[in-house]
C-alpha positions as CSV (number, residue, x, y, z in Angstrom):
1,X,252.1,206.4,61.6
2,X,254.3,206.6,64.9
3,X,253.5,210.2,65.4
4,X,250.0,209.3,65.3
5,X,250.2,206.2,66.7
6,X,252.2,208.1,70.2
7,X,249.1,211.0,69.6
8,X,246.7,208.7,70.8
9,X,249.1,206.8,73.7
10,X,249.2,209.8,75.3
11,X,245.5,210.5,75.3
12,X,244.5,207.8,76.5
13,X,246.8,207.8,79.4
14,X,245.9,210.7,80.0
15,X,242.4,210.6,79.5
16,X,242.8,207.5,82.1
17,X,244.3,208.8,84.6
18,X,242.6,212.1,84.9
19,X,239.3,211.0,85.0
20,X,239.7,207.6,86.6
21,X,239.8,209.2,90.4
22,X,236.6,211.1,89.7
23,X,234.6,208.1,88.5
24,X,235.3,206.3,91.6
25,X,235.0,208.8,94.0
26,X,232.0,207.4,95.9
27,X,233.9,204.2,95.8
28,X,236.7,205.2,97.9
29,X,235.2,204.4,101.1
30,X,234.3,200.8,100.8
31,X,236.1,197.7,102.4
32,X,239.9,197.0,101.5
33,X,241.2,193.7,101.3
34,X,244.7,192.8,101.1
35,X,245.9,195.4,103.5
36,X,249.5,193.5,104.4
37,X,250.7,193.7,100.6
38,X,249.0,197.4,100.0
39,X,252.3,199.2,101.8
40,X,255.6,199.2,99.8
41,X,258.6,197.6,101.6
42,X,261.0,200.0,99.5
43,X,263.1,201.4,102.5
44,X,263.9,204.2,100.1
45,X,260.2,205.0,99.7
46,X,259.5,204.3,103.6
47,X,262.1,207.1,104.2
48,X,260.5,209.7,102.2
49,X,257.0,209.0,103.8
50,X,255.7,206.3,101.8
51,X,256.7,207.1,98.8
52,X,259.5,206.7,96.5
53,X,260.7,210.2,94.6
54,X,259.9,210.4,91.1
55,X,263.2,211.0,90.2
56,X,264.6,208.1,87.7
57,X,266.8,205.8,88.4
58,X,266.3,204.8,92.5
59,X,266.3,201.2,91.9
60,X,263.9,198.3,90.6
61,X,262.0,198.1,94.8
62,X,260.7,202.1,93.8
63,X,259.2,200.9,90.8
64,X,256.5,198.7,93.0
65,X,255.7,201.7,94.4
66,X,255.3,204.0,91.3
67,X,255.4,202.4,88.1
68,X,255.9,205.3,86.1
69,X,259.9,204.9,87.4
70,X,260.0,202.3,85.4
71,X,262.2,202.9,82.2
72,X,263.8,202.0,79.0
73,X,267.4,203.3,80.0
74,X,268.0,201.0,83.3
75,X,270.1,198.5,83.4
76,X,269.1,194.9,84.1
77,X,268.6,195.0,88.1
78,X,267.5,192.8,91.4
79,X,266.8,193.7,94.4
80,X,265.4,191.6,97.6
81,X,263.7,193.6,100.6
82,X,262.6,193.1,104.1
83,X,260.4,195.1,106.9
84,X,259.9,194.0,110.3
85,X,256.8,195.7,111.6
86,X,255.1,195.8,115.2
87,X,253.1,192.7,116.1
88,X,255.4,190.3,114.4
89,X,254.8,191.4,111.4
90,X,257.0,190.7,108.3
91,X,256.8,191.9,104.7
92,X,258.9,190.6,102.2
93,X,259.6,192.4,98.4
94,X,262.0,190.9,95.4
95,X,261.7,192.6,92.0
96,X,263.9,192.4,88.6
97,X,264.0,195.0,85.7
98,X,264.1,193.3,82.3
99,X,266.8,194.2,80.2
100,X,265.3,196.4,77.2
101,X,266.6,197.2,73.5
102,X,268.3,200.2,73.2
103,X,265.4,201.4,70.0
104,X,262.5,200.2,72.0
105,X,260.6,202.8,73.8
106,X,259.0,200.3,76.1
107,X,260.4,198.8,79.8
108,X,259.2,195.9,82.0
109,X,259.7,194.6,85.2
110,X,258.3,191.7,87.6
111,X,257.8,191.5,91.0
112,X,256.3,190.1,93.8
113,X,255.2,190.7,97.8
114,X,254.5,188.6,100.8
115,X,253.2,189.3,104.6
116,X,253.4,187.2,107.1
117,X,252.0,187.5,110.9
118,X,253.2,185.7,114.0
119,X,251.2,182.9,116.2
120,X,247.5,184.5,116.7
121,X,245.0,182.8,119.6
122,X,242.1,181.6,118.1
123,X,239.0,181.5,120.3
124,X,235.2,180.6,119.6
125,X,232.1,182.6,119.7
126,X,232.7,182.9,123.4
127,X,236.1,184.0,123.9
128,X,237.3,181.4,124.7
129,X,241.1,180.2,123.2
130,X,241.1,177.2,121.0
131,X,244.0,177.2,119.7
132,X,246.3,179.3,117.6
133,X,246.3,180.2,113.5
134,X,248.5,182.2,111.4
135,X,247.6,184.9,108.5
136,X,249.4,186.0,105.7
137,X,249.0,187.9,101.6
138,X,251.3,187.6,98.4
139,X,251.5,189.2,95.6
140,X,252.5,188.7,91.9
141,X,253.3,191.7,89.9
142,X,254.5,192.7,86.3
143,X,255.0,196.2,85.6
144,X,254.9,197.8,82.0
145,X,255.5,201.6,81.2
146,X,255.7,203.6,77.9
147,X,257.9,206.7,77.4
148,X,256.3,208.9,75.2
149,X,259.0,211.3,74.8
150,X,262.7,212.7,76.7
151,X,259.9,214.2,79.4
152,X,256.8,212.3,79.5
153,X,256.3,208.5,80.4
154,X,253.6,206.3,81.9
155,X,253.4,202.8,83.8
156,X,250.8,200.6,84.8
157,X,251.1,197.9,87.5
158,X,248.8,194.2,87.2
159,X,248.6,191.6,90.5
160,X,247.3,188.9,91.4
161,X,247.0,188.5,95.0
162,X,246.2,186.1,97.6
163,X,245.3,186.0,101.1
164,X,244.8,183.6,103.9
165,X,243.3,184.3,107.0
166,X,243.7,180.5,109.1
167,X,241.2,177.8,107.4
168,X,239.8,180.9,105.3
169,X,241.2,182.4,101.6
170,X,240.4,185.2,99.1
171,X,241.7,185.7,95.9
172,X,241.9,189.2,93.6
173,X,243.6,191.8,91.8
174,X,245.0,194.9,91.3
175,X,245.8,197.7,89.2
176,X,248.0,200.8,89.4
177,X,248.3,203.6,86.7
178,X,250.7,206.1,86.9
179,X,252.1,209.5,84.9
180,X,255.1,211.4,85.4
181,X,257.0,214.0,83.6
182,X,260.1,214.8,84.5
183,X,262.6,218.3,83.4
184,X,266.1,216.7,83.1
185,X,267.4,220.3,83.1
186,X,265.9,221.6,85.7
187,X,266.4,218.6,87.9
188,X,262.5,218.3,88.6
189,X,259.6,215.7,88.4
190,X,255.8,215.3,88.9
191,X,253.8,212.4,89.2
192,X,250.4,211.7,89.5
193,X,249.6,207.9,91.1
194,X,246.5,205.5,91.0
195,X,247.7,203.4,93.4
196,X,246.2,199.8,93.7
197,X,242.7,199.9,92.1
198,X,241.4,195.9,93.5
199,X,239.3,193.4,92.3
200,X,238.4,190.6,94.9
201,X,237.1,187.7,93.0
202,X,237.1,185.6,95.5
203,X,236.2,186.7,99.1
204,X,236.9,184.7,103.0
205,X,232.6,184.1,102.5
206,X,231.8,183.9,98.9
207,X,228.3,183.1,99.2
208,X,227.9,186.2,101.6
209,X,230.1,189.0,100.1
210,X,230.2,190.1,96.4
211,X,233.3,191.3,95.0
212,X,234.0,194.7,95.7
213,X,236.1,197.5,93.5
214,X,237.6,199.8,95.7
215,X,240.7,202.2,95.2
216,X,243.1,202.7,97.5
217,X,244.4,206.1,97.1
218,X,245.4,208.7,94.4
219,X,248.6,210.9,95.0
220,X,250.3,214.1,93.6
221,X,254.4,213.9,93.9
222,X,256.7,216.7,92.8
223,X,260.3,216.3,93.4
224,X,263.4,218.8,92.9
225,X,266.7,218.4,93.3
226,X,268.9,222.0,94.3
227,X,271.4,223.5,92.1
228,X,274.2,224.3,94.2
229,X,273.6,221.5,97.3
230,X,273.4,217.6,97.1
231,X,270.2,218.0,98.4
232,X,266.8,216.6,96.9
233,X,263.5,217.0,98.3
234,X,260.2,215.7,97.4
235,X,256.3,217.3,98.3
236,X,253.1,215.1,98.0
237,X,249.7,215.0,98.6
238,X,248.0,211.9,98.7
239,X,244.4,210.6,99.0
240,X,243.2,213.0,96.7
241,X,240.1,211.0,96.4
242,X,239.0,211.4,99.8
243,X,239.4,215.2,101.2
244,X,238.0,214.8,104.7
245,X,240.5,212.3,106.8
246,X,239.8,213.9,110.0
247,X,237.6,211.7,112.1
248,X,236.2,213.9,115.7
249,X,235.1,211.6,119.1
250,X,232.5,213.6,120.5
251,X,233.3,211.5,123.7
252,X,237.4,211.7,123.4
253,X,238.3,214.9,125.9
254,X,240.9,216.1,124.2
255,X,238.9,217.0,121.4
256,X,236.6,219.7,123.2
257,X,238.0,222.4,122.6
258,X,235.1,222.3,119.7
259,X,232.6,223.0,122.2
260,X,231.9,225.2,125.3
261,X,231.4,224.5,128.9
262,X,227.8,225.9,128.8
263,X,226.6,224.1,125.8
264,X,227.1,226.5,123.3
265,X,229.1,226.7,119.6
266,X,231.3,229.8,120.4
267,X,234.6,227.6,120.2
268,X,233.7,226.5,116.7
269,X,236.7,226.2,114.6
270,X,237.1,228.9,111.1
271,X,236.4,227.2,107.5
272,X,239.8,228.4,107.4
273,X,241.6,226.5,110.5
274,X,239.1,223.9,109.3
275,X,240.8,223.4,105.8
276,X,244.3,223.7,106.7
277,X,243.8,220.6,109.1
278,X,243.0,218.7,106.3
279,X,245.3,219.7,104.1
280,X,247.7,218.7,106.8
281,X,247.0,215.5,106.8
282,X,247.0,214.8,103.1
283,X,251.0,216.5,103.0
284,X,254.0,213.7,102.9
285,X,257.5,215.0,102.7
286,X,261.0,213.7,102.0
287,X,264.6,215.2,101.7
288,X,268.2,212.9,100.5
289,X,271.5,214.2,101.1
290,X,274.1,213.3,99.3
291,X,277.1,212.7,101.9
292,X,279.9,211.9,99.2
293,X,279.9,209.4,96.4
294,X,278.1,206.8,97.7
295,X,276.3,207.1,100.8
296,X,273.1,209.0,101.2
297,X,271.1,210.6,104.6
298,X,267.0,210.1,104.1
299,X,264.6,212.4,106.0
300,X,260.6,211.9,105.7
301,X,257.6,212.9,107.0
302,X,253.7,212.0,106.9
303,X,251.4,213.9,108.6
304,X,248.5,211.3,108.4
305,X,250.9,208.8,110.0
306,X,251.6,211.1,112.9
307,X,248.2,211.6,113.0
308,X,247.1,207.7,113.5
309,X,249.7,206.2,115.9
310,X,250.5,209.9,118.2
311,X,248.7,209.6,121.3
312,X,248.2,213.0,123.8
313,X,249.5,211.5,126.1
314,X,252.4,210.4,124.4
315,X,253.6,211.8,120.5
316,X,257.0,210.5,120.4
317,X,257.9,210.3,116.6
318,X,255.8,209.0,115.1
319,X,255.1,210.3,111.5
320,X,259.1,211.2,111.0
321,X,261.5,208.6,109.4
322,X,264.8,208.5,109.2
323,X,267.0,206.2,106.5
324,X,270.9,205.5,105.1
325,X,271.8,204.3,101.6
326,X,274.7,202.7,100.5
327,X,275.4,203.5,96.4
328,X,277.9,202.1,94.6
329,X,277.9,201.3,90.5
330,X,276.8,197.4,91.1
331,X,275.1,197.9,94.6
332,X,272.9,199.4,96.9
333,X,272.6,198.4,100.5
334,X,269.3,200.8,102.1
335,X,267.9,200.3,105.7
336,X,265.1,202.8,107.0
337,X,263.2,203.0,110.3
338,X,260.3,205.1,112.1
339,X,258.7,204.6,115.3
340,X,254.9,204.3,115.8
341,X,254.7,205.2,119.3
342,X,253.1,202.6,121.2
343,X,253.2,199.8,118.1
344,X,257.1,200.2,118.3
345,X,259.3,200.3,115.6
346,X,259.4,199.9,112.1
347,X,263.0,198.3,109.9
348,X,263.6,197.8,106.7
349,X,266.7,196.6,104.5
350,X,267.0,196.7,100.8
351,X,269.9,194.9,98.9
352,X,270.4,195.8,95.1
353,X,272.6,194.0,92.7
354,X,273.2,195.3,89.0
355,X,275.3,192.9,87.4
């Protein structure tokens, strides 16, 4: 009966998550809501480009970010998080792993994420100021994941979340389904994400907009960790659902090198060039070095990123991040940051306590 009973956990799950990105495919380009709780605050998953590797055991923030790292093995954890983002914008993260049985085969966790914004004008039909208002999301999470056997396991993510927006609310929800398997001897892990499938049931005009269902974005991680250096590095690709993320202005100058002088296509980028620009954008890297015992170096990389905030006249480095942990057996102190050129720059700082 368990054999049969894990037989069909593991097709479903898979059945899920396989097909789930292909159903709502021409979904994907709808209206988001919630944007200021969509990003994870994990400056361990900021460092590696947005997401945390899917490795086990990086702590209970990661586990917001992909469920799947959620586990039957950790040890009863919390962990408190904060970003500071351009604008005077704040984002807040606390999570806690549940201590589990050592028979069961099932791990939970609970969670929760907040956004704040600074002092906004507020000004009428006209432009004119009328005061000032304030805007800010939260989340509630609980996390549940499954392992199926020593390699497989799976995790799914619930939240409620709210939103205000001055004298205005929304309400929704949100779901994210994950699978990874993982090769303890080779030191090597993949993971595919669903990340943050939403619900709004309750929109800033309810009369006027209907709920929407839109997914946020569907990513492939692999991770490895070498054999002979303390070195780990981790390869995704993310917005799987949506292949073309270049967007050309006709009218922006630095772009016309699509076009000739006299009118004519004979400067027409190769289906080749073509499809490695997008592939480009969809890549996210990450490296940690292990300096010692306990403290760890943090390189990442995301193309899209780089992408959105670089500027021709200026690039700086945007895209690149940069990030330091601090690992000992009861703690873990992490700070990341990354530019974003002319938006500034982006901290975060993590504090982990396993009692």
């Amino acid at each position: 009966m368990e054999f049969r009973q894990l037989r069909w956990t593991q097709l479903l799950v898979l059945g899920v998550v396989t097909l789930l990105p292909w159903s709502l495919w021409g979904q994907s380009g709808g209206r988001h809501r919630f944007e200021l709780v969509s990003t994870s605050g994990d400056p361990l998953s900021l460092s590696q480009g947005g997401f945390a590797p899917v490795w086990g055991g990086t702590g209970p923030l990661s586990i917001l970010a992909n469920p799947a790292l959620l586990e039957p093995t950790l040890t009863p954890s919390y962990a408190a998080s904060w970003v500071q983002r351009p604008g005077g914008l704040g984002q807040g993260e606390v999570a806690w792993v549940r201590p589990s049985t050592q028979e069961s085969s099932w791990a939970m966790a609970l969670g929760g994420r907040w956004s704040r914004t600074g002092s906004m004008a507020r000004t009428n039909p006209f432009g004119q100021v009328e005061g000032e208002h304030q805007a800010g999301e939260g989340a509630l999470m609980i996390h549940v994941a499954h392992r199926m056997n020593p390699r497989w396991n799976w995790g799914v993510q619930g939240r409620l979340i709210s939103s205000r927006l001055g004298g205005y609310s929304a309400w929704g929800g949100g779901l994210s389904l994950a699978l990874r398997y993982q090769d303890p001897d080779q030191k090597r892990a993949v993971s595919l994400l669903v990340d943050d499938i939403q619900v709004t049931f309750r929109d800033y005009w309810p009369e006027t907009s209907p709920a929407s269902f839109v997914p946020r974005r569907v990513s492939l991680l692999t991770t490895q960790a070498l054999a002979h250096l303390p070195l780990r590095w981790t390869l995704g690709l993310q917005h799987l659902e949506n292949w073309s993320l270049r967007y050309r202005d006709p009218n922006d100058p630095f772009q016309t090198r699509f076009f000739s002088l006299n009118g004519t296509d004979t400067l027409q980028e190769s289906v080749w060039s073509g499809a490695g620009r997008e592939l480009l954008l969809h890549l996210v890297l990450g490296s940690e070095l292990s300096l010692g015992k306990y403290l760890r170096l943090r390189l990442g990389y995301q193309a899209l990123s780089r992408a959105e905030w670089s500027f021709p006249e200026r690039t700086g480095g945007s895209g690149f991040r940069w990030g330091l942990g601090l690992v000992t057996r009861r703690y873990r102190l992490e700070f990341t940051s990354f530019p974003q050129t002319f938006a500034a720059q982006s901290t975060a700082f993590c504090l982990t306590i396993q009692p």
